[in-house]
C-alpha positions in Angstrom: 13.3 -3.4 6.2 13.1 -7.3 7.6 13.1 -7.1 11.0 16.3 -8.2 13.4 17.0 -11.2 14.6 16.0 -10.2 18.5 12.9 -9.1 20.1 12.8 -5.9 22.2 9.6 -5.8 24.6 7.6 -2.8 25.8 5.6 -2.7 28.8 3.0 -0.4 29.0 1.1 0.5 26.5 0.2 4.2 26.9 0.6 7.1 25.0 4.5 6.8 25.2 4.4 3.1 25.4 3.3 2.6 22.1 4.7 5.3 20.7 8.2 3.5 21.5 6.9 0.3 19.9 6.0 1.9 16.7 9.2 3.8 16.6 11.4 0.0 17.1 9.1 -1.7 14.8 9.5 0.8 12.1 13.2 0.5 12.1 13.0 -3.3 11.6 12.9 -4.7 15.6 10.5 -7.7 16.5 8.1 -5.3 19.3 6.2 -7.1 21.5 3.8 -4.3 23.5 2.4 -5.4 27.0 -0.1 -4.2 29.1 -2.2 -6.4 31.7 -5.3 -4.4 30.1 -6.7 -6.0 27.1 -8.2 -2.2 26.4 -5.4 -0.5 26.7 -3.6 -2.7 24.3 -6.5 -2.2 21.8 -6.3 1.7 22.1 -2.4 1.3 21.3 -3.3 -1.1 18.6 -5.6 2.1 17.3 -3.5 4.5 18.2 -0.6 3.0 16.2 -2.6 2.7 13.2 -3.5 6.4 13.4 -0.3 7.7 13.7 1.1 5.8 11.0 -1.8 6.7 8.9 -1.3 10.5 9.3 2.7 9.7 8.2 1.3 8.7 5.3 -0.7 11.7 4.6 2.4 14.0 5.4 4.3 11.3 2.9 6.9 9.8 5.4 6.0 6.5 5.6 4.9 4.6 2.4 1.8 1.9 2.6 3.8 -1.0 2.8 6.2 0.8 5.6 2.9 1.0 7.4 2.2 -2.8 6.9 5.3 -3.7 8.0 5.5 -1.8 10.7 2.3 -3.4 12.1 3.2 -6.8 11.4 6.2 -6.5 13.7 4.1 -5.5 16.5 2.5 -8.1 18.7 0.3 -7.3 21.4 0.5 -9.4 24.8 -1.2 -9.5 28.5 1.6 -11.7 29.3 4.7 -10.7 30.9 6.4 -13.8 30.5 5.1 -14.4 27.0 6.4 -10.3 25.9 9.6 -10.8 27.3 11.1 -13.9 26.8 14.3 -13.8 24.8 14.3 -10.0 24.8 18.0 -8.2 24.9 16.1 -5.5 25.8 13.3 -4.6 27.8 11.5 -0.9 28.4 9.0 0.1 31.0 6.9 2.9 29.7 4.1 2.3 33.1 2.5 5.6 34.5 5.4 8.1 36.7 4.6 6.2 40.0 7.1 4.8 41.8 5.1 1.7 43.5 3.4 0.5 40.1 7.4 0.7 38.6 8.7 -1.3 41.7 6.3 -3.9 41.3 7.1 -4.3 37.3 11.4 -3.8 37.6 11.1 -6.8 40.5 9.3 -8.9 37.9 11.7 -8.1 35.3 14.4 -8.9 37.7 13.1 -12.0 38.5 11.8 -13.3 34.5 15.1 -12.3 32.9 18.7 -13.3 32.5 21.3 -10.6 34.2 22.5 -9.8 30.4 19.1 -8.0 29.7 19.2 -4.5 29.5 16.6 -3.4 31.7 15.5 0.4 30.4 13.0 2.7 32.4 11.2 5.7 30.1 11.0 7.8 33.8 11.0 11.6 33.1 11.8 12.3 37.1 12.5 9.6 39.1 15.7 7.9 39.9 17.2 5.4 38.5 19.7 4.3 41.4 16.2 4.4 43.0 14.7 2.0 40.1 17.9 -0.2 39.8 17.9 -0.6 43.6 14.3 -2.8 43.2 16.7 -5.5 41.5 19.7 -8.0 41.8 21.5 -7.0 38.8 21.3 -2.9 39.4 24.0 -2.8 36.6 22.0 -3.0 33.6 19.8 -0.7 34.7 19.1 2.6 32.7 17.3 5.7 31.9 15.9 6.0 28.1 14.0 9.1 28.2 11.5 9.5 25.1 10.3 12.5 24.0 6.4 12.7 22.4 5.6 12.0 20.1 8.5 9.3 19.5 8.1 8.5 16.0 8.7 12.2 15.4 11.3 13.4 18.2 14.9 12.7 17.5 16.3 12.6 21.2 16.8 9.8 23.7 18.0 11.2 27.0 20.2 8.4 28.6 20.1 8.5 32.2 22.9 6.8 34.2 22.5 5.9 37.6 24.5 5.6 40.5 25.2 1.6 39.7 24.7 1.7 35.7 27.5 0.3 34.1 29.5 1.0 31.1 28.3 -1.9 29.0 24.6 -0.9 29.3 25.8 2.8 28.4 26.9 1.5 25.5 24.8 -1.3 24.4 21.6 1.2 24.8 23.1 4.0 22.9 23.5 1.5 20.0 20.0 0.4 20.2 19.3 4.0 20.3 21.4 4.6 17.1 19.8 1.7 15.4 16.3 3.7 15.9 17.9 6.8 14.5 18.2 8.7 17.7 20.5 11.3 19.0 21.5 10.6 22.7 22.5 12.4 25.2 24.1 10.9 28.8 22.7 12.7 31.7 23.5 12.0 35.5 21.1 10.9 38.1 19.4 13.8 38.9 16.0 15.3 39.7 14.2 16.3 36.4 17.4 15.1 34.4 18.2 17.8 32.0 14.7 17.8 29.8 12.6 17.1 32.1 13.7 19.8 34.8 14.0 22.5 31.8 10.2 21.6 30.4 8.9 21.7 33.5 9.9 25.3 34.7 8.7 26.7 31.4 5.2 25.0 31.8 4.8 25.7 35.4 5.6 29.4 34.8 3.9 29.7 31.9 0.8 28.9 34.2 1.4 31.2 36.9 1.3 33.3 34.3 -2.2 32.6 32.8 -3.2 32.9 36.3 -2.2 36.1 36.7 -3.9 37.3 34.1 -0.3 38.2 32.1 -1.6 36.7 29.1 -4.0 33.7 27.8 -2.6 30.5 26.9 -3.0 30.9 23.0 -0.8 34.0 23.2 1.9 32.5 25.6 2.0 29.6 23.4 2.4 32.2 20.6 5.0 33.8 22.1 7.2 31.0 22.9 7.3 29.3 19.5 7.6 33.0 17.6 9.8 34.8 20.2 12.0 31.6 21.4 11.5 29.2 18.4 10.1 26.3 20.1 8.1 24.2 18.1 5.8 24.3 20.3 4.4 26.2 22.8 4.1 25.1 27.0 0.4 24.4 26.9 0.0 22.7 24.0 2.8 21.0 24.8 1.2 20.2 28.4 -2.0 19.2 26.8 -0.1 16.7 24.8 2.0 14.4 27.4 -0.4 15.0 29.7 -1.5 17.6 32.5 -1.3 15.0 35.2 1.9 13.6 33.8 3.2 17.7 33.9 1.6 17.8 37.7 3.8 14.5 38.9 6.7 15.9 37.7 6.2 18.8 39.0 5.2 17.7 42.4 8.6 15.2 42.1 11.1 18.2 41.5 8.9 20.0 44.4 9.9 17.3 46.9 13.6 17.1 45.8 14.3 20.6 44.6 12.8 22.7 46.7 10.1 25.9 46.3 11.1 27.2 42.8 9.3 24.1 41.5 6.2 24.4 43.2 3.1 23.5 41.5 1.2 26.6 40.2 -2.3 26.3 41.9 -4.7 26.4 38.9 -3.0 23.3 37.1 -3.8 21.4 40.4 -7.2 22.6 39.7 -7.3 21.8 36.3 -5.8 18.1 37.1 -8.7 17.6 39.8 -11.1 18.8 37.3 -10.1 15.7 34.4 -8.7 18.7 32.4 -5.8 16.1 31.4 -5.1 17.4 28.0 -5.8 15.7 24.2 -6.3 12.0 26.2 -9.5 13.4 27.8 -10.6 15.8 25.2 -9.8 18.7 27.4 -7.2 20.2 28.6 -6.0 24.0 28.6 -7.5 23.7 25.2 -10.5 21.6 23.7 -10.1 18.4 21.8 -13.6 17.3 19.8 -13.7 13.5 19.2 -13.4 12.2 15.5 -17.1 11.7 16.3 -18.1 15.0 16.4 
């Protein structure tokens, strides 16, 4: 597939972040993939690489899909450089709002008003985010789901001052990536995200009382429910830290139901943060080992 004739631009390059890039290089976009850390970008790089090499293994993406796929992708630590002549533009920085401010202002400021400006946020608002600009309008939610290359949703999230034509023009991009959509309002947890995160925080209150261990809930949820998969290992693959903002997000706007269960906090504090740090609810040995 020969790529388009317009850039999209990514900025982060985390776990989701360059899971988004894959996923809009693969279906013929130009992707260029910030981050201000040269390291980060390299571990994306890797972790790119990795993911498309274990689609070939399952046979889903062919060797010269691969190949394409990576020469699409460019790498930047420049903002200005990653986003010039973009249409469209998706901040995938960690769930806190401060870092997100100080990258939407930016945006605001580097791009023309007819740039959709998208925000991958699995809580926090996006008449909240869209308030941090001039042209609030073309601000909008597009919620991936991990991994991206494998998940066939995109949660679009309309805020207060969204209009139509970013509705519109982001469920096409969406479409053009092979994504289902679905438009959610403004609030707390969207639909996913609020759903997800009450499974996960009660499936640890139960581990901690004792009602069963993590493999077994897990076991239960995908046997007995037919998830695919089960609330830890799904925790231990976003991120327990990730799970523990949300949760702490939906706390402060929600109320008590979505209180934190104690012994994730402890886990967080610990650096249990799931597959990124080797350990989680569940062990992760390096390649190395």
């Amino acid at each position: 597939m020969r790529a388009t004739n317009w850039p999209v631009a990514v900025v982060g390059a985390g776990t989701m972040g360059h899971g988004i890039a894959q996923v809009a290089a693969q279906h013929g976009f130009e992707v260029r993939l910030y981050d201000e850390s040269s390291e980060a970008l390299g571990k994306a790089k890797a972790g790119i690489e990795l993911t498309l090499d274990k689609g070939m293994a399952r046979g889903v993406v062919s060797r010269e899909e691969r190949e394409e796929t990576l020469a699409r992708i460019s790498l930047s630590d420049s903002l200005e450089e990653a986003v010039d002549g973009c249409r469209i533009v998706i901040e995938a920085v960690p769930e806190d709002a401060e870092i997100k401010r100080a990258v939407f202002q930016r945006l605001d400021a580097l791009l023309p008003e007819t740039t959709i400006l998208a925000s991958n946020t699995s809580a926090l608002s996006l008449t909240m985010i869209g308030s941090w600009t001039r042209h609030r309008d073309r601000v909008i939610g597009l919620h991936f789901f991990n991994p991206p290359d494998r998940m066939p949703l995109v949660e679009v999230v309309r805020g207060l001052t969204t209009g139509e034509k970013a509705i519109e023009r982001a469920r096409r991009f969406c479409r053009q990536l092979n994504k289902e959509t679905i438009v959610v309002a403004d609030r707390p947890g969207f639909a996913t995200s609020r759903l997800s995160a009450t499974i996960g925080n009660e499936a640890w209150y139960m581990f901690m009382e004792g009602v069963a261990s993590p493999e077994e809930i897990d076991k239960a949820v995908k046997l007995a429910l037919g998830f695919p998969m089960g609330p830890f290992e799904l925790g231990d693959l976003i991120g327990l830290d990730v799970r523990l903002s949300v949760l702490r997000y939906l706390h402060q706007t929600l109320g008590e139901r979505y209180r934190p269960c104690p012994m994730l906090v402890e886990y967080v504090e610990a650096g249990y943060l799931g597959r990124k740090t080797g350990r989680g609810v569940y062990e992760y040995p390096s390649r190395d080992d």
